[in-house]
C-alpha positions in Angstrom: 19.0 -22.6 18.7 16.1 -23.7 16.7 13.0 -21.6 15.4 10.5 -22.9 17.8 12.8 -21.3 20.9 13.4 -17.8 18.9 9.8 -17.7 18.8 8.8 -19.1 22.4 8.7 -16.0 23.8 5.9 -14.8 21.8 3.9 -17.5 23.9 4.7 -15.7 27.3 2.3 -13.8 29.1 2.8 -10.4 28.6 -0.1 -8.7 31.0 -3.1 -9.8 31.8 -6.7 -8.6 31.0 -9.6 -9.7 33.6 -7.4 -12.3 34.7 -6.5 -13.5 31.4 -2.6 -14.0 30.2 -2.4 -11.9 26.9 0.7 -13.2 25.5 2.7 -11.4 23.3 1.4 -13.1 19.8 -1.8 -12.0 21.1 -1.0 -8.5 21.5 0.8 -8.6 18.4 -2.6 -10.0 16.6 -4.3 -7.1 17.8 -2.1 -4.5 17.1 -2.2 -5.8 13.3 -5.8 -5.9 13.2 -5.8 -2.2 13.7 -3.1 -0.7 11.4 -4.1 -3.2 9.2 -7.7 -1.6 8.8 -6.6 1.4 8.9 -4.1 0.5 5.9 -6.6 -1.0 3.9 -9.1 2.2 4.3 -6.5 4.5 3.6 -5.9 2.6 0.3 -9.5 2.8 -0.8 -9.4 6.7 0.0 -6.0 6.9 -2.3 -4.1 8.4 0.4 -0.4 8.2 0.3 -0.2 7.6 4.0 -1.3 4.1 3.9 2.3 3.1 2.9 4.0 3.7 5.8 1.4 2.3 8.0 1.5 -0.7 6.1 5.2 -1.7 6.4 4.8 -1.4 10.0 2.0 -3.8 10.0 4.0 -5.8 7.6 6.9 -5.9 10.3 4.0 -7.5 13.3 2.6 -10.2 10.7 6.2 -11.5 10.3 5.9 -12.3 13.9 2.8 -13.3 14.0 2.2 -15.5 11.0 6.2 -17.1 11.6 4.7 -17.8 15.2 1.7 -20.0 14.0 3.8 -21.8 11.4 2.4 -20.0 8.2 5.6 -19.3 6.5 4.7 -18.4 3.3 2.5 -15.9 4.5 5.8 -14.8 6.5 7.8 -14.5 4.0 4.9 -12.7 2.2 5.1 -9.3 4.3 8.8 -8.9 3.8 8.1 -9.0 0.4 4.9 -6.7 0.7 7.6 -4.4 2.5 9.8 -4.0 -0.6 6.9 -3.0 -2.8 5.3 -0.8 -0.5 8.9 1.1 -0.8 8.4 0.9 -4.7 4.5 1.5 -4.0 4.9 4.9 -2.1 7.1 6.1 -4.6 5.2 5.4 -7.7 2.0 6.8 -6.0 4.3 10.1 -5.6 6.2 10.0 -8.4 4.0 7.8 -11.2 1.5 10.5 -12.4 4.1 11.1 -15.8 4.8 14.7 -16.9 2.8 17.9 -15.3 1.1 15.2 -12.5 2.8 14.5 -9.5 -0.5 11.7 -8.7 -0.7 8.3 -10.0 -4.1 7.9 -11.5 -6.7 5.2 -11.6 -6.7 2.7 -14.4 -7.7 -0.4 -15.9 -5.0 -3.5 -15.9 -4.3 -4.5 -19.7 -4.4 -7.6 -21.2 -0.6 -7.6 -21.2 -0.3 -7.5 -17.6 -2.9 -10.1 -16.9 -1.5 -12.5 -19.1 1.7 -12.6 -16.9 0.4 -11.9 -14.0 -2.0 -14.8 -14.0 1.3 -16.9 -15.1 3.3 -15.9 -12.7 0.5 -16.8 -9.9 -0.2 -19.9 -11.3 4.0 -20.6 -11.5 4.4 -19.4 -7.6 1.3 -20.8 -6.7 3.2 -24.3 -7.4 6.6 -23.8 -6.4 5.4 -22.4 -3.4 3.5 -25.5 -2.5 6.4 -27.8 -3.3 8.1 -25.9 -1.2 6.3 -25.6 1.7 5.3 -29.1 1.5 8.7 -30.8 1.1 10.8 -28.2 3.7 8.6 -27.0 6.6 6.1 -28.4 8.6 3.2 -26.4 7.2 0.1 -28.1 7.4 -2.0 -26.2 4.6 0.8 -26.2 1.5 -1.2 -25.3 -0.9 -3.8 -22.4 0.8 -0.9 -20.5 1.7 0.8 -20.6 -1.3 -2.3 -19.6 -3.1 -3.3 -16.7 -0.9 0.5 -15.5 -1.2 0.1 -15.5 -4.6 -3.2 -14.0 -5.2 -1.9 -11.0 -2.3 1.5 -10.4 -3.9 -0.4 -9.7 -7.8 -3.0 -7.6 -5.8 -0.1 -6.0 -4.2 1.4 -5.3 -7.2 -1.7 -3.9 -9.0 -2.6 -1.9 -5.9 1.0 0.0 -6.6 0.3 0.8 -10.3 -3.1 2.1 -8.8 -5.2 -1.1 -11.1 -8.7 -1.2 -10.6 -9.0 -4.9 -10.7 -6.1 -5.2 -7.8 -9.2 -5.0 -5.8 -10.6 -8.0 -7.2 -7.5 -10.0 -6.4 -7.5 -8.7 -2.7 -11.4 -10.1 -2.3 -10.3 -13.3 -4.1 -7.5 -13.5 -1.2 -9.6 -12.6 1.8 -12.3 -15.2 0.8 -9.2 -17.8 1.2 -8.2 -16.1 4.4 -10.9 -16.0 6.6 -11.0 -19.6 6.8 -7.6 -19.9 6.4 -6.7 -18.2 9.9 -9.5 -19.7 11.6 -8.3 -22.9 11.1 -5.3 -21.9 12.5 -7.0 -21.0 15.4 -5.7 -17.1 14.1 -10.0 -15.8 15.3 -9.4 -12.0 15.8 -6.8 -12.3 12.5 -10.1 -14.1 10.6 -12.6 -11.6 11.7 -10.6 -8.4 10.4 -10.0 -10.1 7.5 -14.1 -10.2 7.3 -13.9 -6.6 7.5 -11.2 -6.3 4.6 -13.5 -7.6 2.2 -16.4 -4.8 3.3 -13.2 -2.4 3.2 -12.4 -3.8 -0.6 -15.8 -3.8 -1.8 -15.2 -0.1 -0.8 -12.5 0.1 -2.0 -13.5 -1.1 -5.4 -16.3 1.5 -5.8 -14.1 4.4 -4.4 -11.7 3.8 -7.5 -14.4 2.8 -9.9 -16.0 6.1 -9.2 -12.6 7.9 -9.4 -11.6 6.0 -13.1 -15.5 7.0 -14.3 -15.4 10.6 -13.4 -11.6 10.9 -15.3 -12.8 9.6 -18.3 -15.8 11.5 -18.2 -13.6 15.1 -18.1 -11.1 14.1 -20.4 -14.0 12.8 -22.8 -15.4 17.0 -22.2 
């Protein structure tokens, strides 16, 4: 049995709306936009609880993304899976002795140096591999915007200011991305994950000035 009859059933109407077939990639699409949104916001606000809603939009993008033949970006949310496990317990657990919250801080020059290496690295083998053993038609976007998502990822689990910077550097890529493959509603939310971002970013910039303004008092 081959991947394109695992996933055919994704094509099948599922109900219609108005007399329009929603199929079940469709439903899934829209299911994602919303816990995805709702992930992102909850990041911005530092709440714990957007771990848990994030792995289970992790679970509908493997779906969905496998579906339209973007397999890096596939393979992606299993990953993002596995660090939102690590993710939700640093946030709990990471605040060191007396603080049971991981704060806000700046990402060294230590941990850009290999970070930017290791996007640069994956960036590459990913598009190798992509190019030479599946039938992806953009190689090298979607190895890009898996790397640029999995170093914000990782930034966004040590709490890094500048994870947010990565994310908007992604979702420029993205929005494109997925309306070229024909992924609209998947596009537009991303649009709204850069406004969510930008929040983000001055949510946690805020947070990072106020702490060093107490612990300077």
């Amino acid at each position: 049995m081959s991947l394109k009859d695992i996933l055919e059933p994704l094509q099948q109407p599922l109900f219609t709306v108005l007399d329009s077939p929603v199929s079940w990639a469709e439903f899934l699409e829209v299911l994602g936009l919303g816990s995805g949104a709702l992930c992102v916001w909850l990041v911005a606000r530092q709440h714990v609880a957007n771990w848990p809603i994030g792995i289970a939009n992790n679970v509908l993008f493997v779906l969905l993304f496998t579906q339209a033949g973007l397999y890096a970006d596939a393979g992606l949310q299993v990953v993002f899976i596995t660090l939102a496990v690590y993710g939700w317990w640093t946030w709990t657990h990471g605040g060191g002795p007396g603080s049971s919250v991981l704060p806000v801080r700046r990402t060294t020059r230590t941990e850009w140096t290999w970070l930017l290496a290791a996007g640069v690295m994956g960036t590459v083998a990913l598009t190798l591999l992509l190019d030479r053993a599946t039938d992806s038609t953009v190689p090298f976007w979607d190895a890009a915007t898996t790397a640029l998502s999995l170093m914000a990822t990782y930034g966004q689990c040590r709490k890094r200011l500048e994870s947010w910077w990565l994310w908007i550097a992604a979702d420029v890529v993205y929005v494109p991305l997925y309306a070229y493959k024909e992924l609209y509603a998947t596009s537009l939310l991303y649009i709204g994950f850069m406004a969510l971002c930008v929040a983000g970013l001055l949510n946690w910039s805020r947070d990072l000035g106020a702490r060093r303004q107490a612990v300077a008092l």
